[in-house]
C-alpha positions as CSV (number, residue, x, y, z in Angstrom):
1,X,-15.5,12.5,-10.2
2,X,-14.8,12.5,-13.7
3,X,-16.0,8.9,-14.2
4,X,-19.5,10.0,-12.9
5,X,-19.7,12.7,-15.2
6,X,-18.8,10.5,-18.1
7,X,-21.6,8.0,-17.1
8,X,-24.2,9.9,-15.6
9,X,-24.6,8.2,-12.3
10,X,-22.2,7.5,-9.3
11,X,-20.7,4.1,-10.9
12,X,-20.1,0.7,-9.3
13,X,-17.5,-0.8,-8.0
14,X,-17.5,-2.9,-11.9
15,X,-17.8,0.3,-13.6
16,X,-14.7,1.5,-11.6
17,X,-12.9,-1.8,-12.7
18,X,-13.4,-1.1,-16.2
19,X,-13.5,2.3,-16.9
20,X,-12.0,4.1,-13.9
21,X,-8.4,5.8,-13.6
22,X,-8.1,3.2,-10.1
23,X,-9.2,0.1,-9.2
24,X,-12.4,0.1,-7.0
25,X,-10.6,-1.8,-4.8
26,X,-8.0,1.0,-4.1
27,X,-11.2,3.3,-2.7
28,X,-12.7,0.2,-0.4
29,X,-9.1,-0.6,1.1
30,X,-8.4,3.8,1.8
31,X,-12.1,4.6,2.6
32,X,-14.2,1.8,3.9
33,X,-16.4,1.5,1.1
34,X,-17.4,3.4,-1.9
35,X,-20.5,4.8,-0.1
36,X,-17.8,6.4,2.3
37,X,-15.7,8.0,-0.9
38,X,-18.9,9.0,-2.1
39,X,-20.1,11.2,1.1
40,X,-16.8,12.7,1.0
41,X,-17.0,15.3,-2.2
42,X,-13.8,17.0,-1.6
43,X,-12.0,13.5,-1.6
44,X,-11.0,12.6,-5.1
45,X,-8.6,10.2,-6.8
46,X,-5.6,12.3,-6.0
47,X,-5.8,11.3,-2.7
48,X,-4.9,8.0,-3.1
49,X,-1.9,9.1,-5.4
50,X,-0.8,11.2,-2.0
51,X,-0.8,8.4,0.0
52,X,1.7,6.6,-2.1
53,X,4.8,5.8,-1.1
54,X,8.1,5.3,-3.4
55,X,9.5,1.5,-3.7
56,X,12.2,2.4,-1.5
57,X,9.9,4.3,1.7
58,X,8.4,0.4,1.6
59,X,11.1,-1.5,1.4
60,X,13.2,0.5,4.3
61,X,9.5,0.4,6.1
62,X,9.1,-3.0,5.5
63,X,13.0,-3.7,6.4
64,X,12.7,-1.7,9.7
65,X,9.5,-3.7,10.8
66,X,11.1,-6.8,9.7
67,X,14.1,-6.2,12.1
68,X,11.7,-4.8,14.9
69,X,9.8,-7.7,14.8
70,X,13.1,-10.0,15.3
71,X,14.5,-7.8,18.2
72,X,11.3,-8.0,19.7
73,X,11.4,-11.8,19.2
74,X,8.1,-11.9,17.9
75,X,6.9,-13.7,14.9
76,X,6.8,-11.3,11.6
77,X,2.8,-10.9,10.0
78,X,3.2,-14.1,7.2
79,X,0.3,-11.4,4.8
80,X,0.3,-8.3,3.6
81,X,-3.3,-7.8,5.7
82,X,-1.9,-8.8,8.9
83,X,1.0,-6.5,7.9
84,X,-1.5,-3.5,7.7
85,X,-2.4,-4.2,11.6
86,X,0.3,-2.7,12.3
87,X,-0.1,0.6,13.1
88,X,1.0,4.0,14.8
89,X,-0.9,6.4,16.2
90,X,-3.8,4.3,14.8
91,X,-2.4,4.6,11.4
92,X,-1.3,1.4,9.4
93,X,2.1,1.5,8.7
94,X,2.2,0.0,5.4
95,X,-1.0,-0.7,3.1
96,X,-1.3,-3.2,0.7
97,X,-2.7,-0.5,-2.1
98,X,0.8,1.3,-1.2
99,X,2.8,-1.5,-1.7
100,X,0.5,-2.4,-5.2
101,X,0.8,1.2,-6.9
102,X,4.9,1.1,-6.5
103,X,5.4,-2.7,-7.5
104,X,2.4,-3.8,-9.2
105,X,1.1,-6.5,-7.0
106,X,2.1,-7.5,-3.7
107,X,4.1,-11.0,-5.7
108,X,6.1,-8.6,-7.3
109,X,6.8,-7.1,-4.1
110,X,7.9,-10.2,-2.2
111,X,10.1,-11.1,-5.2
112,X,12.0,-8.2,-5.4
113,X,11.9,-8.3,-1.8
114,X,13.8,-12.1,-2.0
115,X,15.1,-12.3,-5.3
116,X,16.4,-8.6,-6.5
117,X,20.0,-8.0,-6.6
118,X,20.2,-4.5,-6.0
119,X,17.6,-4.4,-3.1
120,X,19.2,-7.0,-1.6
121,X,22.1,-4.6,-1.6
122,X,20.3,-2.1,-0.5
123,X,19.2,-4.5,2.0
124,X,22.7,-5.1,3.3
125,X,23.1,-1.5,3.4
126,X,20.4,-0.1,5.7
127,X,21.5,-3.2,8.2
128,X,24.9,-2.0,8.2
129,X,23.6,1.7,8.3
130,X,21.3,1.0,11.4
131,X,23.6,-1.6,12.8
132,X,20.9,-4.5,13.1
């Protein structure tokens, strides 16, 4: 890790705030902990830039699971963390660091989610496209 070069020692999860290329938070939410990352030598950064998703894989993700829930008749997850319970295979569908590298924060999200012209459009769209 470049970081711990820089410093000289593995650095905290402040250290990471400050001077780090992610948030510590980002390496918590996809490993567990930073103990975890730090076992893990052949896991760097990068991975957490392959797990991100573009802002419109969310939205048709989160559109999709929005309508599933409905058919389904079952109350939609009213946070972003009881969002990430959903899973697949054991694999959460959406994750809150995804959502935060392609919109900034999760508010920005849920705005553009409500508020945004064109994804409401685009909103519109995929219901037409997928007939729900």
């Amino acid at each position: 890790m470049e970081l711990e070069k820089k410093l000289g020692h593995k650095p905290n999860g402040s250290e990471i705030d400050k001077y780090g290329k992610h948030k510590s938070f980002l390496y918590i939410r996809v490993f567990g902990s930073l103990t975890k990352f730090y076992k893990n030598p052949r896991i760097n950064a990068e991975h957490l830039i392959r797990q991100s998703l573009t802002k419109d894989d969310i939205i048709v993700a989160y559109l999709l699971l929005t309508e599933l829930f409905n058919i389904k008749g079952v109350d939609f997850p009213n946070s972003i963390r009881k969002l990430e319970k959903v899973c697949y295979n054991g694999e959460s569908l959406l994750k809150s660091h995804q959502i935060e590298h392609a919109f900034g924060n999760i508010s920005s999200f849920l705005n553009i989610m409500e508020n945004d012209e064109e994804t409401i459009l685009f909103k519109n769209e995929l219901r037409t496209y997928y007939k729900i």
